[in-house]
Backbone atoms as SQL, in Angstrom:
CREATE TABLE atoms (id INTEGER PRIMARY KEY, chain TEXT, resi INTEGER, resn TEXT, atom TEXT, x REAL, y REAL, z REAL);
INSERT INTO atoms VALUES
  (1, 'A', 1, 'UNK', 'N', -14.469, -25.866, 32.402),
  (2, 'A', 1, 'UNK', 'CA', -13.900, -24.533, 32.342),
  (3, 'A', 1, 'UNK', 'C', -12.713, -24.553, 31.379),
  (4, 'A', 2, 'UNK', 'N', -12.579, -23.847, 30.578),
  (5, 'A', 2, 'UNK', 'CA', -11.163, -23.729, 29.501),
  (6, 'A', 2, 'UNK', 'C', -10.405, -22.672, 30.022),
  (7, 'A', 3, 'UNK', 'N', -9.169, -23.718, 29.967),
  (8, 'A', 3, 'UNK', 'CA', -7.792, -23.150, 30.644),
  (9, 'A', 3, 'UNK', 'C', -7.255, -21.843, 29.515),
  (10, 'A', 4, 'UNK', 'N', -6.615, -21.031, 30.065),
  (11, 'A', 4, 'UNK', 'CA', -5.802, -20.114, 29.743),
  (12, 'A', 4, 'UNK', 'C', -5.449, -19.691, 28.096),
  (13, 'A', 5, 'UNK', 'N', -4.705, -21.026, 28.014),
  (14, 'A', 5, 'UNK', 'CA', -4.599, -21.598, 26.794),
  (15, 'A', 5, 'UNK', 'C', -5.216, -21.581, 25.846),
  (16, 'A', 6, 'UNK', 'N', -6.317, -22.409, 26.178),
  (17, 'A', 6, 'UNK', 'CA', -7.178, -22.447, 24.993),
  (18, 'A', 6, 'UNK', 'C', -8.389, -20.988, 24.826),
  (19, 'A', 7, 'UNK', 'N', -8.632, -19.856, 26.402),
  (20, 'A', 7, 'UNK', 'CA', -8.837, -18.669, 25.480),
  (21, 'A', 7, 'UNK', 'C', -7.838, -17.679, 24.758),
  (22, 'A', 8, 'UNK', 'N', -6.736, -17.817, 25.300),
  (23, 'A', 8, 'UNK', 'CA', -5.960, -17.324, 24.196),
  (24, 'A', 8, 'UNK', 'C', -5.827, -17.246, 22.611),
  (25, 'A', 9, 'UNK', 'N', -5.988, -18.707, 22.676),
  (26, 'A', 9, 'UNK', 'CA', -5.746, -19.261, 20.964),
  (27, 'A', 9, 'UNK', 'C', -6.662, -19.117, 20.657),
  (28, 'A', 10, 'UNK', 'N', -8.102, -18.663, 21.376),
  (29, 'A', 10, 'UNK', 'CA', -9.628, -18.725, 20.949),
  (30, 'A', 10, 'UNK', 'C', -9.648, -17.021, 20.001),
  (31, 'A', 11, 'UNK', 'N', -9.287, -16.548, 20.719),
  (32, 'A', 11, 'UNK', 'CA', -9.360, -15.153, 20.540),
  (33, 'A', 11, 'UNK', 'C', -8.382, -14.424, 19.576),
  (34, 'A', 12, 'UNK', 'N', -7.524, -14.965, 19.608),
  (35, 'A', 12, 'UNK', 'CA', -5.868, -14.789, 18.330),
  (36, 'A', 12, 'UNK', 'C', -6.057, -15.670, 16.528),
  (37, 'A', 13, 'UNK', 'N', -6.864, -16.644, 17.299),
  (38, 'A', 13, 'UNK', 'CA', -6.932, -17.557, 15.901),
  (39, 'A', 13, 'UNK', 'C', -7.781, -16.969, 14.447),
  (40, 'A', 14, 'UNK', 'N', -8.749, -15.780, 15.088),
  (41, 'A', 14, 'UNK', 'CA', -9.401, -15.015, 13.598),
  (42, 'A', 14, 'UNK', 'C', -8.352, -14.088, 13.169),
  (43, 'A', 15, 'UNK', 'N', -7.340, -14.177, 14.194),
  (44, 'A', 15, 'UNK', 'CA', -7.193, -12.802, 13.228),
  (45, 'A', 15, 'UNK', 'C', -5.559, -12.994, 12.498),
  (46, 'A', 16, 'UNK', 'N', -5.134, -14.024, 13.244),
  (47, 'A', 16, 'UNK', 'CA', -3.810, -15.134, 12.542),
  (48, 'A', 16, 'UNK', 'C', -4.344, -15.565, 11.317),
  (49, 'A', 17, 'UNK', 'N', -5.566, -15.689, 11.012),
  (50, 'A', 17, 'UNK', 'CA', -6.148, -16.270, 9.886),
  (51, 'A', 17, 'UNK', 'C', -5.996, -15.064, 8.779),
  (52, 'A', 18, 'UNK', 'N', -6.628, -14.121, 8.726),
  (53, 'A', 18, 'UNK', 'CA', -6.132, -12.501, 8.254),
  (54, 'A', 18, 'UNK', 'C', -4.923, -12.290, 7.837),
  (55, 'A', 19, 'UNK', 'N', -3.953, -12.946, 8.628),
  (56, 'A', 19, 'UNK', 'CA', -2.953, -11.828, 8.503),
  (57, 'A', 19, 'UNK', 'C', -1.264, -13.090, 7.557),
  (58, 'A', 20, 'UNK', 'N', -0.973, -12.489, 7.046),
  (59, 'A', 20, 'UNK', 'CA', 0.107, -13.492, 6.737),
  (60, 'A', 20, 'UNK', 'C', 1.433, -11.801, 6.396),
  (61, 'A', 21, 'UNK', 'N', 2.614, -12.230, 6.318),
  (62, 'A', 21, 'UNK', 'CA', 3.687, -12.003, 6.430),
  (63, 'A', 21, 'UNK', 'C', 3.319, -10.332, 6.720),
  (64, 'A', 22, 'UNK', 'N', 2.811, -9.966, 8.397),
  (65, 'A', 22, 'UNK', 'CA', 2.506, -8.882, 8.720),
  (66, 'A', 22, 'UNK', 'C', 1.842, -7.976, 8.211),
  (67, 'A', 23, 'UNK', 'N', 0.802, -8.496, 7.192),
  (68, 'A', 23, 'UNK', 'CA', -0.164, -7.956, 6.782),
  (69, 'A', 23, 'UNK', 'C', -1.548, -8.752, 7.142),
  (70, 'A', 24, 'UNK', 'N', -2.628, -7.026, 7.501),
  (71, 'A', 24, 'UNK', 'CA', -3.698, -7.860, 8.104),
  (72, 'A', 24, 'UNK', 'C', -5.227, -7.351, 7.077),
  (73, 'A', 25, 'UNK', 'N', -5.178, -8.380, 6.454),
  (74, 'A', 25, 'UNK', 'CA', -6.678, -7.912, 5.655),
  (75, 'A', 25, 'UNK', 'C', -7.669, -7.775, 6.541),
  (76, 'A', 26, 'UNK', 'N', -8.233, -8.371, 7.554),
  (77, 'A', 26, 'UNK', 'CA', -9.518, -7.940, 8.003),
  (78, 'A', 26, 'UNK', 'C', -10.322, -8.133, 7.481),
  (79, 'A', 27, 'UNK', 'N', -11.534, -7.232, 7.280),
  (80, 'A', 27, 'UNK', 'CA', -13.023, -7.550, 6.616),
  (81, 'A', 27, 'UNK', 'C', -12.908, -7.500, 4.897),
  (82, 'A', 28, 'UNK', 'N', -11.254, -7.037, 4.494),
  (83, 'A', 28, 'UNK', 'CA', -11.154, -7.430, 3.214),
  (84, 'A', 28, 'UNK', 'C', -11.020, -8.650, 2.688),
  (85, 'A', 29, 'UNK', 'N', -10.516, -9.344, 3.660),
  (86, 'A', 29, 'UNK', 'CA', -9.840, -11.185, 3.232),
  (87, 'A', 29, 'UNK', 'C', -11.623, -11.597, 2.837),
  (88, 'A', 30, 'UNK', 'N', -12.517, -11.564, 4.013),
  (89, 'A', 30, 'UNK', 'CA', -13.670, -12.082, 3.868),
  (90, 'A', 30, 'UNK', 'C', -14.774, -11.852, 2.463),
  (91, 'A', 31, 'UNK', 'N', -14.544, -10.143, 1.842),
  (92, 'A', 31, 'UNK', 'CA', -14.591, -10.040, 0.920),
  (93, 'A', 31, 'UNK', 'C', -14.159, -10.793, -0.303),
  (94, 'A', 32, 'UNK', 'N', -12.969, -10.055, -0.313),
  (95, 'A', 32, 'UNK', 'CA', -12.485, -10.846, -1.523),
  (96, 'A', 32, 'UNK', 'C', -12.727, -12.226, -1.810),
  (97, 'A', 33, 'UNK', 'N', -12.665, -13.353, -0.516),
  (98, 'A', 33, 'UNK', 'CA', -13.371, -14.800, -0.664),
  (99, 'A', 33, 'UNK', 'C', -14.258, -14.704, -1.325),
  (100, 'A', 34, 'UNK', 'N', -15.482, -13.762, -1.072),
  (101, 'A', 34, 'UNK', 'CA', -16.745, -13.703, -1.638),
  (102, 'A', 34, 'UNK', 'C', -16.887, -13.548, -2.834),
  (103, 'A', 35, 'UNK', 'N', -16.251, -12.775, -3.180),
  (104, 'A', 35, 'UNK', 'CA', -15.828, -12.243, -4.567),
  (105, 'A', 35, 'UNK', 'C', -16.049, -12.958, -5.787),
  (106, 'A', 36, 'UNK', 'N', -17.153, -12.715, -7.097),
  (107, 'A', 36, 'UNK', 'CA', -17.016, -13.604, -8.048),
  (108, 'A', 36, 'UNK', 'C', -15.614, -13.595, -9.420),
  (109, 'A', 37, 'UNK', 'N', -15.122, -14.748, -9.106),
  (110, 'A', 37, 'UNK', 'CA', -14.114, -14.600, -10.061),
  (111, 'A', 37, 'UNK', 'C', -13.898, -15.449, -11.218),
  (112, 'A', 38, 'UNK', 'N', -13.664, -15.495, -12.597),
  (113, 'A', 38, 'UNK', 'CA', -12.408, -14.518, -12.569),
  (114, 'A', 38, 'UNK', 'C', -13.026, -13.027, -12.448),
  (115, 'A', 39, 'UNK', 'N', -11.950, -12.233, -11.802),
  (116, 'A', 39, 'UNK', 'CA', -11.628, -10.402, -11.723),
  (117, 'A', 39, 'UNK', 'C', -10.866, -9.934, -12.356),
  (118, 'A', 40, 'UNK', 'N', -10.789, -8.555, -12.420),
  (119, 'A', 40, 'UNK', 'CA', -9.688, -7.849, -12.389),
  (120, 'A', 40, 'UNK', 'C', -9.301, -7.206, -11.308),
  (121, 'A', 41, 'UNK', 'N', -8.281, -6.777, -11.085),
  (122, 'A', 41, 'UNK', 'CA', -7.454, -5.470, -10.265),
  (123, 'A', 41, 'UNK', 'C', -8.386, -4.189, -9.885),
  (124, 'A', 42, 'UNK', 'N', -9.285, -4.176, -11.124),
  (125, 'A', 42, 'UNK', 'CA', -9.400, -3.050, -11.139),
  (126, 'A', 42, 'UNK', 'C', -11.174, -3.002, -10.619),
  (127, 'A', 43, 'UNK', 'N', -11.656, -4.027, -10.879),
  (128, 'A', 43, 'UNK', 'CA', -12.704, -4.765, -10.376),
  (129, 'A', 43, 'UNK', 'C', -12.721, -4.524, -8.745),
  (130, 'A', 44, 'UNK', 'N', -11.118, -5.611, -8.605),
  (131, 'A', 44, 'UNK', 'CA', -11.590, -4.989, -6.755),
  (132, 'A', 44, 'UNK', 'C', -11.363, -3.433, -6.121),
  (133, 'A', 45, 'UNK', 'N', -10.227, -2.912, -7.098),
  (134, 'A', 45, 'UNK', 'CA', -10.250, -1.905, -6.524),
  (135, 'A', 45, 'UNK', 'C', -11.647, -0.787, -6.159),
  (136, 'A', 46, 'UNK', 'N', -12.448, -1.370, -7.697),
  (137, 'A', 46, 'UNK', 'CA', -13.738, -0.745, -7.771),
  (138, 'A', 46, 'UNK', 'C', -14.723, -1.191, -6.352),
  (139, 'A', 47, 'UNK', 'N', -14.673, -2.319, -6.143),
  (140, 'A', 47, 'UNK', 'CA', -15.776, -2.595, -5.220),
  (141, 'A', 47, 'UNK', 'C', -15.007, -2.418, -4.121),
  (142, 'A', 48, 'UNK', 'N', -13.893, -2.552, -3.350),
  (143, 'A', 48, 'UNK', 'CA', -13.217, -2.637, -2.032),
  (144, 'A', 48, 'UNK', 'C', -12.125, -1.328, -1.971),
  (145, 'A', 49, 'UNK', 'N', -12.243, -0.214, -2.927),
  (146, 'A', 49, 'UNK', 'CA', -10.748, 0.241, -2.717),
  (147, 'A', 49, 'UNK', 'C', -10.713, 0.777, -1.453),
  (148, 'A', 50, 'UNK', 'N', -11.940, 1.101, -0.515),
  (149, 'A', 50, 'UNK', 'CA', -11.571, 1.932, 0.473),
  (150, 'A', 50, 'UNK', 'C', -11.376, 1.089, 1.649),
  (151, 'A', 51, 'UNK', 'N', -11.261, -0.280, 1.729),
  (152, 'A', 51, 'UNK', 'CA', -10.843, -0.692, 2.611),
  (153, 'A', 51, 'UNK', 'C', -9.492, -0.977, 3.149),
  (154, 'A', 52, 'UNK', 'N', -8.951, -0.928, 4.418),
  (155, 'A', 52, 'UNK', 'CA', -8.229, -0.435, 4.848),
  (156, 'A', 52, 'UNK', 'C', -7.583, -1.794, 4.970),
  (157, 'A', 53, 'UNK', 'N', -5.819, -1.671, 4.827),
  (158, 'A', 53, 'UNK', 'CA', -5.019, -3.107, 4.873),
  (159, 'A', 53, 'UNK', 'C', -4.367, -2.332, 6.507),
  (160, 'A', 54, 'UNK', 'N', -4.008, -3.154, 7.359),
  (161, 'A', 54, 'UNK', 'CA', -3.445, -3.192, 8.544),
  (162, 'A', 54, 'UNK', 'C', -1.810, -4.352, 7.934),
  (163, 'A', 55, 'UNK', 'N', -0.692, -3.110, 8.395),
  (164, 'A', 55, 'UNK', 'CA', 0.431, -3.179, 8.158),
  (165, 'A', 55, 'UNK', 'C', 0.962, -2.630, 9.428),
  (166, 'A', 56, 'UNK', 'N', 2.515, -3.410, 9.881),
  (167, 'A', 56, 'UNK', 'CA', 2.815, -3.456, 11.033),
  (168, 'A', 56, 'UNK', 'C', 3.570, -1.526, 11.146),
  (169, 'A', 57, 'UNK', 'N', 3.559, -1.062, 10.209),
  (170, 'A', 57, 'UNK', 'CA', 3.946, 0.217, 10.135),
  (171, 'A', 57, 'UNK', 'C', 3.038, 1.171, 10.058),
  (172, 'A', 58, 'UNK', 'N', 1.575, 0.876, 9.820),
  (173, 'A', 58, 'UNK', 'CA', 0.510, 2.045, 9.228),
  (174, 'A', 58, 'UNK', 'C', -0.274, 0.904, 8.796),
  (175, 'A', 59, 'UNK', 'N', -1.048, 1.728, 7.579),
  (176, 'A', 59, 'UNK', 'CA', -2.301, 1.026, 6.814),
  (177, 'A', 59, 'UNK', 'C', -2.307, 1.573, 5.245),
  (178, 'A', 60, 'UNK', 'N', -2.856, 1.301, 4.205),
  (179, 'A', 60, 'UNK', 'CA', -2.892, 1.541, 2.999),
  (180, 'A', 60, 'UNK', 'C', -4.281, 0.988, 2.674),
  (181, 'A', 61, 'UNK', 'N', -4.781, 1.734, 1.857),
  (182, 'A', 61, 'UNK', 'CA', -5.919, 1.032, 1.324),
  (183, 'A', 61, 'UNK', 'C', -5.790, 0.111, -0.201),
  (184, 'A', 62, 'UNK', 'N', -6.620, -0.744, -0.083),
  (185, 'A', 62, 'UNK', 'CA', -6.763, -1.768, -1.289),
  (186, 'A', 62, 'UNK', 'C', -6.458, -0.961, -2.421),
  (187, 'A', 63, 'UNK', 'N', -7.697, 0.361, -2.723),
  (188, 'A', 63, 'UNK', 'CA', -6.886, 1.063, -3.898),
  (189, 'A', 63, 'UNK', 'C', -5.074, 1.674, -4.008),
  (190, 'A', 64, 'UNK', 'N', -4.542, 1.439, -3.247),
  (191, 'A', 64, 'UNK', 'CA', -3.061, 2.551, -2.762),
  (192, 'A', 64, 'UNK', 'C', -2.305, 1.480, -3.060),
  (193, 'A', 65, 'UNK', 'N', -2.916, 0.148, -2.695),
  (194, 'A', 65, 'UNK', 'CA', -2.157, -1.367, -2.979),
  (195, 'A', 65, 'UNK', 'C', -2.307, -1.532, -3.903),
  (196, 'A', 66, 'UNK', 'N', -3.188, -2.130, -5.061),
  (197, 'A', 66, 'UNK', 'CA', -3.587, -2.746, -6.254),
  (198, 'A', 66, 'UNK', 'C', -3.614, -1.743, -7.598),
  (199, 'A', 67, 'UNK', 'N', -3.721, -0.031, -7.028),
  (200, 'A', 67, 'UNK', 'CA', -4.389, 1.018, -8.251),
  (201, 'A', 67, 'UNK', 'C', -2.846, 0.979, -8.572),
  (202, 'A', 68, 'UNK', 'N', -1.512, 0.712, -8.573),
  (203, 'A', 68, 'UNK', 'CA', -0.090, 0.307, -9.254),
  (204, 'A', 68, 'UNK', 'C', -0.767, -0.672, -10.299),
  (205, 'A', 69, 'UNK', 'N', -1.339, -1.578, -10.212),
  (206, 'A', 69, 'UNK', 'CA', -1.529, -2.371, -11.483),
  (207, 'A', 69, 'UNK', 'C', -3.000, -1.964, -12.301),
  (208, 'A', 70, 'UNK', 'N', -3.374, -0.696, -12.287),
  (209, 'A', 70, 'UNK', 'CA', -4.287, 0.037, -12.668),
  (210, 'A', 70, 'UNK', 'C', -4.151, -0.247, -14.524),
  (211, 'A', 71, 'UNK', 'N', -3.104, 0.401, -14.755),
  (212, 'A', 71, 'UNK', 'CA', -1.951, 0.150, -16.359),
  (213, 'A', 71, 'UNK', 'C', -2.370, -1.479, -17.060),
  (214, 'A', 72, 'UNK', 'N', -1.819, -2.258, -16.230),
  (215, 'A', 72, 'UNK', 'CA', -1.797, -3.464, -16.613),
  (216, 'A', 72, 'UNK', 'C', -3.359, -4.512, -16.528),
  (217, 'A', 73, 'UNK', 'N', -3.964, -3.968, -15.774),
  (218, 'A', 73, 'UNK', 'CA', -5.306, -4.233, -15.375),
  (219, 'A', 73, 'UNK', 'C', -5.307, -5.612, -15.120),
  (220, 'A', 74, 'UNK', 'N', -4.939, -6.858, -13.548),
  (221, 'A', 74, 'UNK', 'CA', -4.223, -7.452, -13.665),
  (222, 'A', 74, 'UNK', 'C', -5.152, -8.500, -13.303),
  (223, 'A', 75, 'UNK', 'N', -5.278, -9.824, -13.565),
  (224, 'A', 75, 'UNK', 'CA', -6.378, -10.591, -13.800),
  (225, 'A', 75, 'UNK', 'C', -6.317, -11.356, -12.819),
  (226, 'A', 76, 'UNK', 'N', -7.133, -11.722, -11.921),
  (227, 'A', 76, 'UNK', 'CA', -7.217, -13.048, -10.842),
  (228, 'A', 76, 'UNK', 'C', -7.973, -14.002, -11.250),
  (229, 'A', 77, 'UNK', 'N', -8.114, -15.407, -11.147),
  (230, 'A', 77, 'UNK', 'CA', -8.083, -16.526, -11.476),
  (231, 'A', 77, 'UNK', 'C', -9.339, -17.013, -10.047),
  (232, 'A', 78, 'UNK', 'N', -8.502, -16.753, -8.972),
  (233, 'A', 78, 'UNK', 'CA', -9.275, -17.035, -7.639),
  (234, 'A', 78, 'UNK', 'C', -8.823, -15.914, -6.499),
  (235, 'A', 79, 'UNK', 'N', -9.530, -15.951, -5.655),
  (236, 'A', 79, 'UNK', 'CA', -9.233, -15.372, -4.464),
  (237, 'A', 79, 'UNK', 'C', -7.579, -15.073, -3.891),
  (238, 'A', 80, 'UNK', 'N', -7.129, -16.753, -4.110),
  (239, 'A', 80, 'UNK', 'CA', -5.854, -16.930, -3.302),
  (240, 'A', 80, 'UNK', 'C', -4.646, -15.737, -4.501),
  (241, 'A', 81, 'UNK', 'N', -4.945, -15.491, -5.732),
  (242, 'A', 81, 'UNK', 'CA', -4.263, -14.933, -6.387),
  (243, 'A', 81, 'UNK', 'C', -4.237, -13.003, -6.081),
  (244, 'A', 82, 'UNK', 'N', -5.626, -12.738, -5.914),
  (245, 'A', 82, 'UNK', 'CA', -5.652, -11.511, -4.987),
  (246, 'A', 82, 'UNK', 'C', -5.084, -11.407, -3.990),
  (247, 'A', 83, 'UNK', 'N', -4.847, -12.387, -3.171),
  (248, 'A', 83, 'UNK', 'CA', -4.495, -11.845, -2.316),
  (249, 'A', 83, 'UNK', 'C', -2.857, -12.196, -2.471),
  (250, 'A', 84, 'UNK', 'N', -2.349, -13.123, -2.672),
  (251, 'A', 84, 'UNK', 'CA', -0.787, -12.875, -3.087),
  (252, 'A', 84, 'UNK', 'C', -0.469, -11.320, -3.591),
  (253, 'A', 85, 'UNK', 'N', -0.791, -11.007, -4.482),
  (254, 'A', 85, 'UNK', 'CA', -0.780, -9.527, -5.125),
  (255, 'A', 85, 'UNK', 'C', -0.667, -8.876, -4.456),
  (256, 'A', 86, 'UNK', 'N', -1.954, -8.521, -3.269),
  (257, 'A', 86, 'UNK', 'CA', -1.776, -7.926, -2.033),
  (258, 'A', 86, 'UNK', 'C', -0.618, -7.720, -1.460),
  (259, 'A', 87, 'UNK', 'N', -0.389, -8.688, -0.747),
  (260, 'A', 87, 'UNK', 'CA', 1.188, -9.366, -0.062),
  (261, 'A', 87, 'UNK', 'C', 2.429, -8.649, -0.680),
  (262, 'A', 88, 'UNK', 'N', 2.135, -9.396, -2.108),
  (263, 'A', 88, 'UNK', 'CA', 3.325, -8.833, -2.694),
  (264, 'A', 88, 'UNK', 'C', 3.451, -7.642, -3.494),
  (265, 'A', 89, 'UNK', 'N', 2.340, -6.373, -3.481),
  (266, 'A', 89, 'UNK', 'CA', 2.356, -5.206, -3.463),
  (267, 'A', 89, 'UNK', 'C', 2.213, -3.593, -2.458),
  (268, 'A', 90, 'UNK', 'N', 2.090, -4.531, -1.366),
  (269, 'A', 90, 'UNK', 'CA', 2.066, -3.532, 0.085),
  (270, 'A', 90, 'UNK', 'C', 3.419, -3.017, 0.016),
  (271, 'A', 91, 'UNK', 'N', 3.062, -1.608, 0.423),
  (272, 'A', 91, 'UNK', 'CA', 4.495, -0.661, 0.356),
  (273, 'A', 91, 'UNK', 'C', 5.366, -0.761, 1.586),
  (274, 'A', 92, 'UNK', 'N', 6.283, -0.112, 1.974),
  (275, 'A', 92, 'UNK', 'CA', 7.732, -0.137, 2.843),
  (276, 'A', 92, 'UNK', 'C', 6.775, -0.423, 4.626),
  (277, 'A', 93, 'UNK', 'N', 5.422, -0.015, 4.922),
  (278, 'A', 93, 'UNK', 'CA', 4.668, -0.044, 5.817),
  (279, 'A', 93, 'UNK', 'C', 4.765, -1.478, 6.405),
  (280, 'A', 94, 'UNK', 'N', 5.573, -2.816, 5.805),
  (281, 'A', 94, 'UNK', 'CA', 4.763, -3.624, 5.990),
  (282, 'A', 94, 'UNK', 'C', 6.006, -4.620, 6.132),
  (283, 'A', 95, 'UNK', 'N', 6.935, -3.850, 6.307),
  (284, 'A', 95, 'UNK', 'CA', 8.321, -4.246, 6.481),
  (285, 'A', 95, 'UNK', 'C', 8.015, -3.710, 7.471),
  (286, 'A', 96, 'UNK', 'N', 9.438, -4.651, 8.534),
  (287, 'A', 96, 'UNK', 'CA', 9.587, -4.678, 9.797),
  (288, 'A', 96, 'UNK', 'C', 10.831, -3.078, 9.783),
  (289, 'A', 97, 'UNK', 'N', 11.608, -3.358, 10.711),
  (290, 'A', 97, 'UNK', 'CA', 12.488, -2.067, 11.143),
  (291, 'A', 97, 'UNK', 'C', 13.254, -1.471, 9.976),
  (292, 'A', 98, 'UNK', 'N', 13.398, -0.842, 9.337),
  (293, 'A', 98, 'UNK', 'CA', 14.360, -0.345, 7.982),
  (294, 'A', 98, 'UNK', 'C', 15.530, -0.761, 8.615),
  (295, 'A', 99, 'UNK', 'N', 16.366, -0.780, 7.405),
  (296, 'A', 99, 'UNK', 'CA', 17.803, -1.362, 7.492),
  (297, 'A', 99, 'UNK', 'C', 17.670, -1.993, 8.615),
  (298, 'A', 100, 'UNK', 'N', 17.109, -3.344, 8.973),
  (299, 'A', 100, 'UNK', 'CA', 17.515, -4.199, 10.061),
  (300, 'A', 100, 'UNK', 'C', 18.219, -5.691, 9.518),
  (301, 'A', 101, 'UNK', 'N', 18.918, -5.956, 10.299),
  (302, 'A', 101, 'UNK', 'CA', 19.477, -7.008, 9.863),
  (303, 'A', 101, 'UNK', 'C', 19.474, -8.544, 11.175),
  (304, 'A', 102, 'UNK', 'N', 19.275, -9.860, 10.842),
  (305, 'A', 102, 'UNK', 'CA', 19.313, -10.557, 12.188),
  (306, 'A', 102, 'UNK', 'C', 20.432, -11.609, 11.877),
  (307, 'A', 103, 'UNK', 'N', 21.834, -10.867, 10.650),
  (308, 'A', 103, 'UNK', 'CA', 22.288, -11.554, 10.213),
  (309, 'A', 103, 'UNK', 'C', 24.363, -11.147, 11.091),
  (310, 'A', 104, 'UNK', 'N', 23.726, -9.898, 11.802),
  (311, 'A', 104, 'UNK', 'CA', 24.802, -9.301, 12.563),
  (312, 'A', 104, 'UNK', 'C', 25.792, -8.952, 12.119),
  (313, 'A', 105, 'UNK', 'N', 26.915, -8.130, 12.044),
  (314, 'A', 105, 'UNK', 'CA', 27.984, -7.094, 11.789),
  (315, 'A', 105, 'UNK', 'C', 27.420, -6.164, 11.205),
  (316, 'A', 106, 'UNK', 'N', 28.369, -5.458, 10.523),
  (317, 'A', 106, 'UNK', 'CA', 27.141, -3.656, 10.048),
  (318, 'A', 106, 'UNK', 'C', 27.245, -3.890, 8.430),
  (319, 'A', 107, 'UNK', 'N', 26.289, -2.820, 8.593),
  (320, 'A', 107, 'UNK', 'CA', 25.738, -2.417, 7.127),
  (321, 'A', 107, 'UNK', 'C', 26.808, -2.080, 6.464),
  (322, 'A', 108, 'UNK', 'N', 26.659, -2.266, 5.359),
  (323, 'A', 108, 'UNK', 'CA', 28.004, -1.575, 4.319),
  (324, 'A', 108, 'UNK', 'C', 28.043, 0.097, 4.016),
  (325, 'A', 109, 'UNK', 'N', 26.436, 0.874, 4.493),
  (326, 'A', 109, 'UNK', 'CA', 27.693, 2.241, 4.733),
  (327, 'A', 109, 'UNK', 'C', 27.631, 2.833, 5.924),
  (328, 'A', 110, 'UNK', 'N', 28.365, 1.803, 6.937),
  (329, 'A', 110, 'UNK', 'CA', 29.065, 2.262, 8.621),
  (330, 'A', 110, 'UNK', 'C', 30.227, 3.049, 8.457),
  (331, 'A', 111, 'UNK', 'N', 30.603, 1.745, 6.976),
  (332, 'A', 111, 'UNK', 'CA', 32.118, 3.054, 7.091),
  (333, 'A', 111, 'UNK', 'C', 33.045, 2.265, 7.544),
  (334, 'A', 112, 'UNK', 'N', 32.929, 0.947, 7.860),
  (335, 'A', 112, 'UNK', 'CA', 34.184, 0.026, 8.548),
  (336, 'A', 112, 'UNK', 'C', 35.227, -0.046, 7.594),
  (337, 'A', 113, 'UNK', 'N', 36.200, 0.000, 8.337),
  (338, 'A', 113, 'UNK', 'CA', 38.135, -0.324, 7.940),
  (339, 'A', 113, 'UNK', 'C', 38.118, -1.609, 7.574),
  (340, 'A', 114, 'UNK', 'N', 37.290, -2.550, 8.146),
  (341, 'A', 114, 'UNK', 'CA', 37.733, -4.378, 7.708),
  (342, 'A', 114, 'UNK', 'C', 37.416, -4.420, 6.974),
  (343, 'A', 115, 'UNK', 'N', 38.641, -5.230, 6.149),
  (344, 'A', 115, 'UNK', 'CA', 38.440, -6.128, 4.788),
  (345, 'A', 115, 'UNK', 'C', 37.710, -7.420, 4.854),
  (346, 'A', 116, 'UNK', 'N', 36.972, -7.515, 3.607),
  (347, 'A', 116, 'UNK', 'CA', 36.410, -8.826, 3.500),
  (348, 'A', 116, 'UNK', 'C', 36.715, -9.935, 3.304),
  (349, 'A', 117, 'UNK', 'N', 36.683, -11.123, 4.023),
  (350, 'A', 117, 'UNK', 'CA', 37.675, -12.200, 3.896),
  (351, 'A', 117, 'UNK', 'C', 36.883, -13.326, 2.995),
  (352, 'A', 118, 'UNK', 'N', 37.359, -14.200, 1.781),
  (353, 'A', 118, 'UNK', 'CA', 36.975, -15.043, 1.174),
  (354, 'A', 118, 'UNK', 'C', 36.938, -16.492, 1.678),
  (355, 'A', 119, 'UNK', 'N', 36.370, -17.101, 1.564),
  (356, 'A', 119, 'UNK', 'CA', 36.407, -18.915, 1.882),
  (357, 'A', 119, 'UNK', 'C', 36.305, -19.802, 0.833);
């Protein structure tokens, strides 16, 4: 019988695989693997744009992500390069809380009286 544990991690582990810095490709990651490359941008947008990215704020689709480098028409090499792009073209959706900080005291426009001290 498998303990607790191990259905947990059974059931979490496809989709931890998907997802990296709170973005979740889904049935796009599996795509794009498939994908013959080299591509373009504009390539995937053509074959995948309507698939949907899962962001911890909403969702965007592949075209809403990638059709920004529409202009430049932007070339992938392999898979792992699509999907960086991805990552690093998902909009404000995909960020955690606006103006949050886990670095503590306030934002610079609270409006505080204290001066800043040098070291």
């Amino acid at each position: 019988m498998a303990s607790d544990d191990d259905e947990r991690e059974s059931s979490t582990s496809g989709s931890d695989v998907n997802r990296q810095q709170g973005v979740e490709l889904g049935e796009l990651d599996d795509a794009i693997a498939d994908h013959d490359y080299p591509t373009t941008s504009t390539e995937l947008v053509s074959e995948y744009g309507d698939y949907e990215i899962d962001l911890p704020g909403g969702s965007q689709t592949l075209e809403e992500v990638l059709g920004i480098l529409d202009q430049n028409d932007e070339r992938f090499e392999e898979p792992e390069e699509a999907r960086q792009a991805i990552y690093n073209l998902v909009g404000a959706e995909a960020v955690g809380r606006d103006r949050y900080s886990d670095r503590g005291g306030s934002t610079p426009d609270e409006g505080t009286d204290s001066q800043d001290e040098s070291f």
